[in-house]
Legacy VTK file of the C-alpha trace (Angstrom):
# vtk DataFile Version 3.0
C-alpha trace
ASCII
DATASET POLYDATA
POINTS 311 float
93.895 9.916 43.947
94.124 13.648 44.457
91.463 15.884 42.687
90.834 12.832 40.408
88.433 11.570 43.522
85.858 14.530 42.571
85.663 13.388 38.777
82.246 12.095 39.447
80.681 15.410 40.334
82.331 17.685 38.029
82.099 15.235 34.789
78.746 15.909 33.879
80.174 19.068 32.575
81.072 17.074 29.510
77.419 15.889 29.337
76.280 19.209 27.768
77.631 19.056 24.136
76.770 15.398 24.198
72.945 16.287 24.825
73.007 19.465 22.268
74.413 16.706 19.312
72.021 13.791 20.057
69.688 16.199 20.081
70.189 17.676 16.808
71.234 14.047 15.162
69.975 11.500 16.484
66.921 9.246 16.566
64.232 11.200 19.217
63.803 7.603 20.349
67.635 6.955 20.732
68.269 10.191 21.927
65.761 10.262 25.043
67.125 6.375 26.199
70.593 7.131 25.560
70.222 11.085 27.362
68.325 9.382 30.258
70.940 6.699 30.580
73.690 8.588 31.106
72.298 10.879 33.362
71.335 8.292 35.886
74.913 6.554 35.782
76.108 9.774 36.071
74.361 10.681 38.713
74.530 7.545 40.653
78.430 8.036 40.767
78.339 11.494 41.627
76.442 10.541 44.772
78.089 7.664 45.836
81.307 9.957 45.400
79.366 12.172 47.509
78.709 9.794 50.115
82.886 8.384 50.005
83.947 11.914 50.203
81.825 12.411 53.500
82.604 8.937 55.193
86.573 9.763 54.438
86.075 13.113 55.943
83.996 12.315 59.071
85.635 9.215 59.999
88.575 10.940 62.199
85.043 12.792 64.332
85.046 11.629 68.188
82.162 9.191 68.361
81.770 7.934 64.529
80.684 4.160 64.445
82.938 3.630 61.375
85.894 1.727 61.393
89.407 2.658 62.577
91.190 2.211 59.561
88.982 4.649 57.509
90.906 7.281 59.836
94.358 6.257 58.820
96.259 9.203 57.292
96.580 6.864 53.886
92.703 6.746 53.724
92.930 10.332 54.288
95.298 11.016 51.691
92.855 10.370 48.840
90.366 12.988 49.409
92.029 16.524 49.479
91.327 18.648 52.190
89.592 15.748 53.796
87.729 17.029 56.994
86.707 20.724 55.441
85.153 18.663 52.103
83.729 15.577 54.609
81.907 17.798 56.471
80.598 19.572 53.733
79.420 16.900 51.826
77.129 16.059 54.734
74.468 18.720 53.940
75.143 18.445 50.493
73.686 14.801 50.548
71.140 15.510 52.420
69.903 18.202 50.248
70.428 15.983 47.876
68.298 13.083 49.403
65.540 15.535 50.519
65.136 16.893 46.656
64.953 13.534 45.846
62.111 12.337 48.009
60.360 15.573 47.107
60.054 15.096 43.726
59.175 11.432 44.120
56.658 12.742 46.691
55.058 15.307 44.422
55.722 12.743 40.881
53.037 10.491 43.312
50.769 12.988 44.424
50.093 14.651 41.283
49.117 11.389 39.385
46.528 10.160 42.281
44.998 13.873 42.299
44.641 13.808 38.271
42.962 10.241 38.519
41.225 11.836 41.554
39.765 14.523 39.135
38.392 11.829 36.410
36.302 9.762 39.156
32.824 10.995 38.239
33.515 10.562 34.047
33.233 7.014 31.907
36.174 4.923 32.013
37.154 5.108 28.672
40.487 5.469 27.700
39.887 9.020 26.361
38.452 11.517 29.235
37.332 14.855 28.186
36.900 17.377 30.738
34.096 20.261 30.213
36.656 22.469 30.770
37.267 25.978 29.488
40.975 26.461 29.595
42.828 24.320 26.522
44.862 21.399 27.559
46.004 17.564 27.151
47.779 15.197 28.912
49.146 11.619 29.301
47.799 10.330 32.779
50.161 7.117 33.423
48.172 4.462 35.526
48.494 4.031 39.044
47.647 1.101 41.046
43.724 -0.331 39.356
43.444 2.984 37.544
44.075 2.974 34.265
46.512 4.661 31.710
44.714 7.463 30.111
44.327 10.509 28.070
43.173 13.652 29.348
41.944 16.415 26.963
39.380 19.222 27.534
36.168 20.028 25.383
38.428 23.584 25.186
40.985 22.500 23.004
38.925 20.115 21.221
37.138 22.818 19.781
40.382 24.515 18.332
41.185 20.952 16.115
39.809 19.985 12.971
39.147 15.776 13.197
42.181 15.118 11.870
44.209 17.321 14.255
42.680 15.644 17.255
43.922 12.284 15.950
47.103 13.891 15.662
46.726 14.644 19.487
45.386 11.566 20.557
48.267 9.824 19.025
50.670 12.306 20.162
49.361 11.244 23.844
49.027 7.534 23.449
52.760 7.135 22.360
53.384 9.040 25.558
51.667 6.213 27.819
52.920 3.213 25.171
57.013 4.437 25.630
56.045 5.428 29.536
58.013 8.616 28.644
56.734 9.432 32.414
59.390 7.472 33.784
62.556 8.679 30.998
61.405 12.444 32.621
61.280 11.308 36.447
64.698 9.975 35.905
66.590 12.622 34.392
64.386 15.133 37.098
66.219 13.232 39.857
69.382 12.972 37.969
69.311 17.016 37.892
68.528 17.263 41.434
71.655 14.732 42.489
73.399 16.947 40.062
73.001 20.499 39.053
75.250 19.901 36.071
72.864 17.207 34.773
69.919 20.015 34.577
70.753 20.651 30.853
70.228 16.381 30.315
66.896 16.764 31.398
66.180 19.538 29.485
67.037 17.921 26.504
65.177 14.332 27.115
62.015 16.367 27.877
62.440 17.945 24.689
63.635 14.796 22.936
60.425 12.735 24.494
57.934 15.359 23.064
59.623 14.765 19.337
59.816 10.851 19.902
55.859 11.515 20.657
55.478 14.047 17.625
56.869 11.125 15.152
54.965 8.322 16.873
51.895 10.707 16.065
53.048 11.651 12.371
53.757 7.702 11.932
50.201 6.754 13.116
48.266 10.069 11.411
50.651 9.402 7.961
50.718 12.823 7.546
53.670 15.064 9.052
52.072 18.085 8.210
48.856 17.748 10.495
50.808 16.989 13.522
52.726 20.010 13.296
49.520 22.256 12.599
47.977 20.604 15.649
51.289 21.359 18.195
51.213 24.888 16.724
46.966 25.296 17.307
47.527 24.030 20.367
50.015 26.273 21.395
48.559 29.696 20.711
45.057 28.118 22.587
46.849 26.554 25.923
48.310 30.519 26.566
45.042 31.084 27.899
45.505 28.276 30.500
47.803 26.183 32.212
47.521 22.408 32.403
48.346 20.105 35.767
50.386 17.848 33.926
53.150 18.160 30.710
50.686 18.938 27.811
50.315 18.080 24.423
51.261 22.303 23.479
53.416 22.146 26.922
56.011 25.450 27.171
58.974 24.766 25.543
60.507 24.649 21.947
57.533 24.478 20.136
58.809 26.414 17.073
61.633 23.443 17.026
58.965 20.462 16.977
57.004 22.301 14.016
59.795 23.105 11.933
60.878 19.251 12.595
57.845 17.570 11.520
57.714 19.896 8.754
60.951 18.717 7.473
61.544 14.833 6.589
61.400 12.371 8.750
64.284 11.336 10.929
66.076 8.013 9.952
64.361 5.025 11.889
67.208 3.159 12.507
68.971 3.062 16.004
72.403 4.728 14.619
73.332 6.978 12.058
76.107 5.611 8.938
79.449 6.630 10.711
80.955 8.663 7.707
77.869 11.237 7.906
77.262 14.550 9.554
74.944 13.010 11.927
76.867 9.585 12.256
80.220 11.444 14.038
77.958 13.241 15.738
75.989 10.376 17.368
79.726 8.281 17.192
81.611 11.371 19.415
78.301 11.542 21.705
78.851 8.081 22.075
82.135 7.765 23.241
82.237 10.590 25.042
79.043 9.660 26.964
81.115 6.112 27.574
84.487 8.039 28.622
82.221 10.076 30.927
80.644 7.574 32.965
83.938 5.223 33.068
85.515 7.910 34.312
83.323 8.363 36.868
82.766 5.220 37.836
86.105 4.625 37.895
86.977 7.685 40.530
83.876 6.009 42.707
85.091 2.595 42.517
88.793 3.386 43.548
87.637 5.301 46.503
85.355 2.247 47.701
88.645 -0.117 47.041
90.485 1.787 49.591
87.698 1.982 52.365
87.922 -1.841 51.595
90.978 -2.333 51.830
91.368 0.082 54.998
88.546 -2.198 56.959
90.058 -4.022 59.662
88.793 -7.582 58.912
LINES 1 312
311 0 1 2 3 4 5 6 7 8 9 10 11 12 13 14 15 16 17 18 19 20 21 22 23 24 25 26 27 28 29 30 31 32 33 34 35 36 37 38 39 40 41 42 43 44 45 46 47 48 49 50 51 52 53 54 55 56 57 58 59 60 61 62 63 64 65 66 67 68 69 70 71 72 73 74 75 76 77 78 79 80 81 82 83 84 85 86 87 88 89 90 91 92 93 94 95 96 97 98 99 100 101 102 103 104 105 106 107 108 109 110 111 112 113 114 115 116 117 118 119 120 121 122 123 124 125 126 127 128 129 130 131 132 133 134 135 136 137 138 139 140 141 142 143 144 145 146 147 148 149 150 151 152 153 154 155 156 157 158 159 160 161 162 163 164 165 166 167 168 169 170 171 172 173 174 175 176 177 178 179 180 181 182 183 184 185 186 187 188 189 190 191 192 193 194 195 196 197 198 199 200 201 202 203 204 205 206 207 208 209 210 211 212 213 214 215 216 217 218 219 220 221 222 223 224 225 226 227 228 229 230 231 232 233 234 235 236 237 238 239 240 241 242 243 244 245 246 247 248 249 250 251 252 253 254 255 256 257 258 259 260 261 262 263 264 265 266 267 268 269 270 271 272 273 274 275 276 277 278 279 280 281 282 283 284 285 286 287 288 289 290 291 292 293 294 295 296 297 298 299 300 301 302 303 304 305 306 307 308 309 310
């Protein structure tokens, strides 16, 4: 196999155009489940590469428990450089597996602290905190606690009523697509993978506009969404919020100039013979050609440590 065996880490390279055109063309919706989907099979492959690379290189160490015939110099052959890259791909998995666990660790903690923080208030669906910095959140349920939206008196008092539908909406389509999980995907996608960091900032930002039309949908008017993102905004640089919030940093000048333009079509894919329909079309395929081709540089390299094992 040559170089062709480290396809799987480098090919999320390719990913980046992909994420700038679905996120100009596509669907927010379709965007943040197609975005999120290819970073995890991406990232899957570029760690089980990871782990091949470091079994191939280690297996000729005094002592190893793995099987003769992962030694042989035809095993060997496949992975360039084979005991310099073997060892080296020892650290880099575990720093890989320790990122992981972190996040997951912290993705936990966080949520049981916010529910933590809403024990002494009613347990309505809604909790408003007498709080004087500005901010709202989506609190996904954990264990018997419910899903819930968090918003404080502060930024209540910088909406008109029909604003803080707008936000309320924004928030509930939030919990109802449990964008939570689309984000803790691509998070540990981008920590597998550096390359995949730009996926995951483009799903965040592609969840927040799937929100922004769920909330223009349910509102029916475009126009008081985007004044709500932009009031909250300029109030939440007073304060910072403990989870993603409704005004959260980011592109916030995109989202506004978005809602204030027409609505994205609904359907799941663009015409083909459009502007937007080759772009979706050539994310498409090369999102496909992507993750075959690293798949396909992980599955070889298993074939042959098959094939090597002494039955």
């Amino acid at each position: 196999m040559g170089v062709f065996v480290f396809l799987p880490l480098v090919l999320p390279l390719t990913a980046w155009p992909i994420a700038r055109l679905a996120a100009q063309h596509l669907h927010p919706r379709t965007a943040t489940r197609m975005l999120t989907w290819v970073a995890a099979v991406m990232a899957v492959c570029s760690t089980v590469c990871l782990c091949l690379v470091m079994v191939v290189g280690t297996a000729t160490l005094p002592g190893n428990p793995l099987p003769d015939g992962w030694s042989d110099p035809e095993v060997r052959e496949a992975v360039p450089y084979d005991e310099v890259l073997g060892k080296a791909a020892i650290p880099a998995l575990c720093a890989v597996l320790l990122a992981c666990a972190r996040t997951l660790w912290r993705h936990v903690r966080t949520r049981r602290r916010a529910h933590r923080a809403l024990d002494g208030l009613p347990d309505t669906e809604v909790a408003v905190l007498p709080d004087g910095a500005p901010y709202a959140y989506a609190l996904p349920g954990t264990g018997p606690r419910r899903d819930r939206v968090v918003v404080t008196t502060a930024l209540l008092d910088h909406l008109a009523p029909a604003e803080r539908r707008a936000l309320f909406a924004h928030e509930r389509a939030h919990l109802t697509a449990r964008h939570h999980r689309f984000l803790l995907a691509v998070r540990l996608a981008a920590h597998a993978n550096p390359f995949l960091r730009p996926l995951h900032t483009a799903v965040s930002y592609a969840a927040e506009r799937w929100a922004d039309e769920e909330a223009a949908r349910t509102v029916g008017d475009r126009r008081t969404v985007a004044t709500a993102i932009g009031k909250a905004a300029l109030a939440s640089r007073a304060g910072g919020p403990p989870l993603p919030a409704f005004a959260a940093p980011g592109p916030i000048p995109r989202r506004v100039a978005a809602l204030l333009a027409p609505a994205p079509a609904t359907g799941p894919w663009p015409e083909v013979f459009t502007s937007a329909g080759l772009a979706a079309w050539g994310a498409a395929a090369g999102t496909a050609a992507s993750a075959m081709s690293s798949a396909n540089a992980a599955v070889t390299l298993f074939w042959i440590l098959w094939t090597a094992t002494p039955l």
